[in-house]
N, C-alpha and C positions, 0 to 999 in steps of 0.2 A: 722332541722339544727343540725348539726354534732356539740360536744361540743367543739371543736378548733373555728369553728367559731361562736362560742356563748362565746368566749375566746375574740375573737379578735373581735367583735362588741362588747361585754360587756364592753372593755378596753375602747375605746371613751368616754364613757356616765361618767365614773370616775369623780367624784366631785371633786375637786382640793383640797378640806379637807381629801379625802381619800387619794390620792395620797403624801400626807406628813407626814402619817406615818411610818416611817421608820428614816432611821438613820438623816435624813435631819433636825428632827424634834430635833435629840439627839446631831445635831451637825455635821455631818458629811457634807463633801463640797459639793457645788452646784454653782460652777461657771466658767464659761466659757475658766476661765484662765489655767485651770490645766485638761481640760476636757476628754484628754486624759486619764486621771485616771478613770474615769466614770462619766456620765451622770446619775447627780440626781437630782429630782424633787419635788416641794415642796412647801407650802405657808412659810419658813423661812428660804432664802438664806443666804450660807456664805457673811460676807464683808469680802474684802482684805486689811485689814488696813498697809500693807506693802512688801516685796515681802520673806518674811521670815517667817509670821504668817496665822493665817484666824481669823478672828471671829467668833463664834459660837452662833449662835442663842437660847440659850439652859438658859428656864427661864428666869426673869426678865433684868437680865445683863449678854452680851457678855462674851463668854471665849475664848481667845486668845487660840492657839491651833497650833501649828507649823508644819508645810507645810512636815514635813518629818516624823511625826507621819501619819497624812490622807493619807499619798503617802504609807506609810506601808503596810498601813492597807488595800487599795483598788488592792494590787500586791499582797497579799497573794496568792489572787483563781489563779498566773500563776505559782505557784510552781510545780514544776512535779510530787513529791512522796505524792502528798494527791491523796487520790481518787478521781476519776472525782465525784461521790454525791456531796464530801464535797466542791471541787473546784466549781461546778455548784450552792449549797449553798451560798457560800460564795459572790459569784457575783451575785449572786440576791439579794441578803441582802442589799450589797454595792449599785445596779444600783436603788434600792427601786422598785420591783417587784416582792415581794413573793406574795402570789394569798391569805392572809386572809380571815377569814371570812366575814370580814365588806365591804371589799372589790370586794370580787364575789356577796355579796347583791347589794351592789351599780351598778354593772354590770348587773343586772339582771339574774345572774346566779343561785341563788340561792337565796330562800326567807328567808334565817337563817343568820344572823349577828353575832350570838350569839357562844362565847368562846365556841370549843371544852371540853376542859378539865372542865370548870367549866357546862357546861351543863351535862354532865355525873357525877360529883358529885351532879348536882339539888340543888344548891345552895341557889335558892330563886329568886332572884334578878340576874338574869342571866349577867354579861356584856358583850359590844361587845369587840368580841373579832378584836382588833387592831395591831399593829404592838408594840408597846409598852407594851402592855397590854401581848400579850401571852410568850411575853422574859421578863418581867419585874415587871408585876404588880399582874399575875393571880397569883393566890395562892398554886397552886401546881407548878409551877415555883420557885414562895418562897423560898417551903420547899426541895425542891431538892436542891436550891441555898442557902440554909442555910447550911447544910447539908456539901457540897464542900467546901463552906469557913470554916469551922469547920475540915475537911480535912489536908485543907493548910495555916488554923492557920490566917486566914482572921477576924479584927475583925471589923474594919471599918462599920459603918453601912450605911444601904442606903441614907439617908438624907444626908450623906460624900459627898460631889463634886469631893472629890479626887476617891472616891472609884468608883462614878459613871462612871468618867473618864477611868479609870483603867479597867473598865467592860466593857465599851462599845470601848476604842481604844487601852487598852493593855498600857495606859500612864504610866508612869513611873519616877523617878528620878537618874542619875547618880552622882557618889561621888560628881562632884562638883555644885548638886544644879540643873542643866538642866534637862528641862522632853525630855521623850526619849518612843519611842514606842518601848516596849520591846515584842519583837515577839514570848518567848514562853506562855507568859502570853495573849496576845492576842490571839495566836493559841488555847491554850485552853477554852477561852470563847465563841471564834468562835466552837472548839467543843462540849462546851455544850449547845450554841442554836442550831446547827445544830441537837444534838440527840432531843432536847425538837419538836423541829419541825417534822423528822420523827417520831416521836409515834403522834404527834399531825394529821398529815398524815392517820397515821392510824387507827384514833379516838380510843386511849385508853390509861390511865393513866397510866403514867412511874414508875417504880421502882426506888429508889434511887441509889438500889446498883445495876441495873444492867447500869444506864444510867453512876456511875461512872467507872464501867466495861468497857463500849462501849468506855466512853473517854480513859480509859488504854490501853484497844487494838490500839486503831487507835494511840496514840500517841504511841507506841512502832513498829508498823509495819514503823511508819514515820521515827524512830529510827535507823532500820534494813537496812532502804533503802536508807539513807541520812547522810553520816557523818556528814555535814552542823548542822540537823536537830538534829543529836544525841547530839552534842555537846551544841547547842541553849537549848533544851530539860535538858541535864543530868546537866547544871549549873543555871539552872533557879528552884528555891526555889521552888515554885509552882507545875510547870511540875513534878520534881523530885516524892513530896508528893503521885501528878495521878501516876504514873508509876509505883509505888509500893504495886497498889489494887490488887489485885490479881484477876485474871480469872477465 
């Protein structure tokens, strides 16, 4: 059996606990209303507690979460000047079908569930690696994500809900108080899972300074090609910091 179709019969067999890791579990929408945005899947659906917000399933109590932050964030991958990897990333991320380890286990694709990164470090206590866990929780993730916010002057710590917000939808606050999905801040989170992912692809541990290199380049080619993109990028505090690593 050809692995395409050990792809697409392993898909079926998916536990419905696996299929919810991913942004659904972080909050991101799952519902019918907006579907158009994409199709995601999950044991922790958005509620629509009215036609301006969502609820977010994320920990013990709901966060309101405004319908034009998610709409953001899930239009990103149709911009024309990212590259199709990062475009093709990004929408898989969104629709909750990136192929994890825990996940090709559960498909019978593979008998390893276990964290790329932290199994080549031989860590001990190996964990699976999730959808959560290889943007979020693994440890060489961390320290690379430590690293960036020390960068751009990020001190927030994770435990923050603002912060987690901010990470995972780019959220934001304008002068007068309203959260607003600030899209050069997002695009860069969005590029640094997408680097943590291709080295994870190619089972081996990142460098810091080249993974904040990879982000330099691509947000400056984005730059070159998109006044839109130049301008979102050269006034956004964050972006600015990347853009200035050197190659």
């Amino acid at each position: 059996m050809s692995f395409l179709k050990k792809i697409k019969k392993g898909s079926r067999k998916i536990h419905s606990k696996y299929r919810a890791n991913s942004f659904s579990d972080l909050g991101l929408i799952n519902d019918a209303s907006i579907k158009t945005f994409g199709r995601l899947t999950g044991t922790k659906p958005f509620l629509i507690s009215n036609g301006q917000t969502v609820t977010a399933a994320t920990g013990a109590a709901g966060i309101e979460i405004p319908l034009n932050i998610v709409k953001t964030g899930l239009e990103l991958w149709t911009t024309f000047c990212f590259p199709n990897d990062l475009r093709d990333f990004i929408y898989k991320q969104r629709q909750n079908s990136l192929w994890t380890n825990n996940r090709l286990r559960a498909a019978g694709i593979t008998n390893n569930g276990e964290c790329t990164f932290c199994r080549i470090r031989d860590n001990g206590n190996i964990p699976e690696e999730s959808f959560t866990h290889i943007f979020w929780e693994c440890g060489t993730t961390r320290g690379i994500l430590n690293s960036i916010k020390d960068l751009i002057g990020e001190n927030r710590g994770y435990d923050d809900e603002s912060f987690t917000l901010n990470y995972w939808y780019g959220m934001d606050f304008d002068r007068r108080g309203d959260r607003i999905c600030n899209k050069g801040t997002l695009l860069m989170w969005d590029l640094f899972r997408f680097r943590i992912w291709q080295h994870k692809l190619k089972g081996h541990i990142p460098n810091v300074n080249q993974i904040k290199k990879e982000i330099s380049f691509t947000l400056n080619t984005m730059t070159l090609q998109s006044r839109r993109w130049r301008e979102i990028c050269e006034t956004n505090r964050n972006t600015c910091a990347i853009l200035r690593v050197q190659g």
